[in-house]
N, C-alpha and C positions, 0 to 999 in steps of 0.2 A: 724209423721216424726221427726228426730233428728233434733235436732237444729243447729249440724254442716253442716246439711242438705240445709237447708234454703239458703245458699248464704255463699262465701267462709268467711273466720277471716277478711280478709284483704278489703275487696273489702265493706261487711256491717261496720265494725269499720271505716275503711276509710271515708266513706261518711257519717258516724256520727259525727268522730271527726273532719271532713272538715264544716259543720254546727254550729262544739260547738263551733269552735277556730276561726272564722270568724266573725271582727268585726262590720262586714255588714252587718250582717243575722241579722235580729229582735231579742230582745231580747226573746221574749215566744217564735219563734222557737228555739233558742239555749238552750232553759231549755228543751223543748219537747226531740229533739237531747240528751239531758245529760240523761233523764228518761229511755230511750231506752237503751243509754251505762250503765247506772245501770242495768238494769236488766241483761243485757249480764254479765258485774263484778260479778253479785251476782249470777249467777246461781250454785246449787250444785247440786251435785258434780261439780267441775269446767269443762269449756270447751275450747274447740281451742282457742274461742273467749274473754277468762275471762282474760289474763294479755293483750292481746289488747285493752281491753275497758277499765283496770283499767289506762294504759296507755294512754288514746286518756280521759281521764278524765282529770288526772291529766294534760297533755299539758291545759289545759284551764287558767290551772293557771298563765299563761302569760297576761290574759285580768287585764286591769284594772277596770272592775267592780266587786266593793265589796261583792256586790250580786251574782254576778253568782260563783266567787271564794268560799264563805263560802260554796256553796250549793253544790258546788263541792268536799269540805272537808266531808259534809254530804254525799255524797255518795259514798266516799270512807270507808268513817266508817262502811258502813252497806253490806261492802262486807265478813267478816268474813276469809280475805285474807291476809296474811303476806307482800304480794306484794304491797301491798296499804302504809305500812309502812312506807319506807323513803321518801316519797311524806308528808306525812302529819308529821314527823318530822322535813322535810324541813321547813316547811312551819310555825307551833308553836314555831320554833326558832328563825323566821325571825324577827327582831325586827322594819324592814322598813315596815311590811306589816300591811292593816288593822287589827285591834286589832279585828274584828267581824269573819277576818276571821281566826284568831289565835284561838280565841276562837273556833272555828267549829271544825279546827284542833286538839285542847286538846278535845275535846269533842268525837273525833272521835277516836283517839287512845283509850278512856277508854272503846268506844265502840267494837273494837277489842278485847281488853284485853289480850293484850300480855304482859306480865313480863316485855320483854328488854323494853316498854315504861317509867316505871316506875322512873327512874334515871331523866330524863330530866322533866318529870312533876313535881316533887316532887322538883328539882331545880327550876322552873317557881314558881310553889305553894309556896315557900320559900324568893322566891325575893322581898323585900321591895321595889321596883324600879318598878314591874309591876303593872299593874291596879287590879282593884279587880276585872275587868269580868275575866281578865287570871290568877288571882290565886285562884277565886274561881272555874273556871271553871277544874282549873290542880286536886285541890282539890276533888272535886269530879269523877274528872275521877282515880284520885290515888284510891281510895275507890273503886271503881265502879271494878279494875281489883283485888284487895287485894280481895273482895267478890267473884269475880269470880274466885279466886285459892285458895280457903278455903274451909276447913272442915264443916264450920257450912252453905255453903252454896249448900253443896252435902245434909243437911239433910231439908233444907227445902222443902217446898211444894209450888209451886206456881198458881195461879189461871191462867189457860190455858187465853191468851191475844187475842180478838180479831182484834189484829193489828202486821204485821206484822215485824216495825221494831226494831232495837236494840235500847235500851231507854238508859239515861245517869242513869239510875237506877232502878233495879225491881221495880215493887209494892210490897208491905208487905208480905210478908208468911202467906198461910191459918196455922189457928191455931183453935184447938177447940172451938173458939168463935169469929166469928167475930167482925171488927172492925166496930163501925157504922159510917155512913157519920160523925155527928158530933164527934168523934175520930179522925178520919183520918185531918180533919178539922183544929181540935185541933194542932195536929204534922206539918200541914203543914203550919197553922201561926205559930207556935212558935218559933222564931228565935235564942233561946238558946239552940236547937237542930241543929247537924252536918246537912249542907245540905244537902249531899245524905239519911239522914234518910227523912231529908221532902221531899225529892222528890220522894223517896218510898210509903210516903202519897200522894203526887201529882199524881202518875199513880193508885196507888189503886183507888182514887178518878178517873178519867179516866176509868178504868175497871166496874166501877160502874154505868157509863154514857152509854154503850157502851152494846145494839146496844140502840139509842134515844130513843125507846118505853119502856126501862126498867122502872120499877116505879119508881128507885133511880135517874134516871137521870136525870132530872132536877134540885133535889137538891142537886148531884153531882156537877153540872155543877157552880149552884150558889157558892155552898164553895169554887171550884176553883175559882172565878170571886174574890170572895173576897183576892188572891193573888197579884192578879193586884195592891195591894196599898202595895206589900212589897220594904222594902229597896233596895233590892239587883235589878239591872239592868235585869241582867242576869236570876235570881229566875222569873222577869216579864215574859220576852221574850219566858221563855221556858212551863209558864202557856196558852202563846199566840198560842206557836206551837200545844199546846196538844188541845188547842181548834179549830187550822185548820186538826187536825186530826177526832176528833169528830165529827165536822160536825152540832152541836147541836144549834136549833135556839136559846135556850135559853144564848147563847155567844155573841148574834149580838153587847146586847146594849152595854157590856164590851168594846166588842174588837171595836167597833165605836168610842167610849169614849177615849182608849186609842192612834188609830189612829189618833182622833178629836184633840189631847193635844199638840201641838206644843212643849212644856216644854218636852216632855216624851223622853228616848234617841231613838235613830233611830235605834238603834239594835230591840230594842221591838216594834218600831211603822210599823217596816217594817214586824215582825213577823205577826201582826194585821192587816196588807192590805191583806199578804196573807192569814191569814188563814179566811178571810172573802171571799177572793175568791173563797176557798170552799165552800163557803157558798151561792155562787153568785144564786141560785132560791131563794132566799130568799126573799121578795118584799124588795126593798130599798136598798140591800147592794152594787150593781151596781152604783146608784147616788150617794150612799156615796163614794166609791171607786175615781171615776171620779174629785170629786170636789178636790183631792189631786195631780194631774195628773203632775201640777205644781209647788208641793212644794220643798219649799225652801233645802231639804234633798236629794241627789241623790240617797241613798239607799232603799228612800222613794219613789220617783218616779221611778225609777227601778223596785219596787214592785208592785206597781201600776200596771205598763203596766204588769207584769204577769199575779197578782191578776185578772185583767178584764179577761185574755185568759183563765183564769182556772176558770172565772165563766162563760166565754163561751162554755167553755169542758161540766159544771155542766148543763148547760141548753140541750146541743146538743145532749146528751144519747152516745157521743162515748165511747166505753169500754176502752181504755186505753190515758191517759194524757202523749202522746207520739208521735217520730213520726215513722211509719212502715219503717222499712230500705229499701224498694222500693222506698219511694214515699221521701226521705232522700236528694234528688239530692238537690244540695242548687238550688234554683230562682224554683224548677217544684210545 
């Protein structure tokens, strides 16, 4: 059955984006509610329902939670929509707004990669005046669209990804000799390398992991863990994300360690709640999770209460970390 099929634009967007923007509704259901409008925004070809949902997204961004906003920027990025556009340059120029979620916003634009973004990143990226998460992060989304409107990136090769979203940068190009974990390893501590090269090393490393039973991943997983002690904030948070994507036990003790550290910034410690959340059949990652419930970080305990719901999804065998536009009604 088409998907226009299903329930009119209006009446499913509606009652998803009456769930997101409602500062009522729990938080894990209003992330459920946004995973659902992601997929409507993303679908391709687009449908009735694709500038409703990128719209009934973008409305979230009136909450003042830091959390649900970044995560809202993230999934306007990964619509491959023009539409999504002045939403997420609103929002990277706003200088009132959390800096985690400005960041999400540069991040999302590079993941677009549209040309006209180019001008205001490269001014962010330029400014002595912002933080280094927003000018490294402008930084590598500048790269991230100049690669994707090049020559030399029509001739590479890349190794088909078993994940399906848009990354803040490829992994490496197959090339008649691969590279070995300890290569990629190399590139991705080495801090006198342009970030988006090491982050090219970071998903390589990622695709090497991926699916868990590969023989490389585990010590995939460990070279990534060894990131966890770099300088850069942001370089942390996004070793954090790749590891709620993975899935990999061999992440727990990392990302335990770096949720554990009061010292560590909240952009990354809340990356860490979640992606342990994924993780949540794990024996132990649930008690760990919990004993943070409280903490002193709102972006931290934010995550938390996801983190748990999405290692309640992990335990309960539902097929999708969402909620069904039927069952959508807020309080049913």
């Amino acid at each position: 059955m088409a998907t226009e099929n299903i329930d009119s634009p209006d009446t499913t967007v509606q009652t998803l984006r009456t769930v997101l923007t409602s500062e009522n509704e729990p938080l894990a259901r209003r992330f459920r509610a946004l995973f659902s409008l992601k997929y409507l925004a993303c679908l391709q070809p687009p449908t009735v329902k694709t500038l409703p949902a990128i719209q009934a997204i973008a409305a979230g961004f009136s909450s003042p939670s830091a959390l649900l906003k970044h995560e809202l920027a993230y999934c306007l990025g990964q619509t491959r929509n023009t539409d999504s556009l002045p939403f997420l340059l609103d929002v990277v120029k706003d200088t009132q707004e959390d800096t985690m979620c400005r960041h999400e916003a540069a991040e999302a634009l590079g993941a677009l990669g549209y040309e006209s973004s180019l001008e205001v990143l490269k001014q962010l990226r330029d400014d002595k005046n912002e933080s280094d998460v927003i000018r490294e992060t402008c930084d590598i989304a500048v790269d991230r669209i100049l690669w994707e409107q090049s020559e030399a990136r029509k001739a590479e090769k890349l190794k088909p990804s078993d994940f399906t979203s848009i990354d803040p940068a490829p992994p490496m190009p197959l090339s008649a000799k691969e590279p070995s974990i300890l290569e990629l390893e190399r590139a991705l501590l080495d801090t006198s390398l342009p970030l988006f090269e090491r982050y090219r090393a970071m998903f390589g490393l990622r695709d090497l992991a991926s699916p868990p039973d590969l023989p490389t991943a585990k010590d995939a997983v460990e070279s990534l863990a060894k990131g966890m002690k770099d300088p850069s904030a942001l370089f942390r948070h996004e070793i954090a994300f790749v590891f709620g994507q993975l899935c990999h036990p061999a992440s727990v003790p990392s990302l335990t360690e770096t949720l554990s550290d009061l010292n560590e910034a909240g952009m990354v410690r809340h990356e860490a709640a979640e992606a342990l959340g994924s993780l949540g059949d794990v024996e132990g990652v649930e008690d760990t999770l919990k004993k943070f419930l409280n903490d002193s970080e709102k972006v931290v305990r934010d995550s938390i209460i996801v983190a748990l719901d999405m290692a309640e999804y992990e335990k309960s065998g539902e097929i999708e970390y969402a909620i069904v536009p039927d069952s959508a009604v807020p309080g049913a």
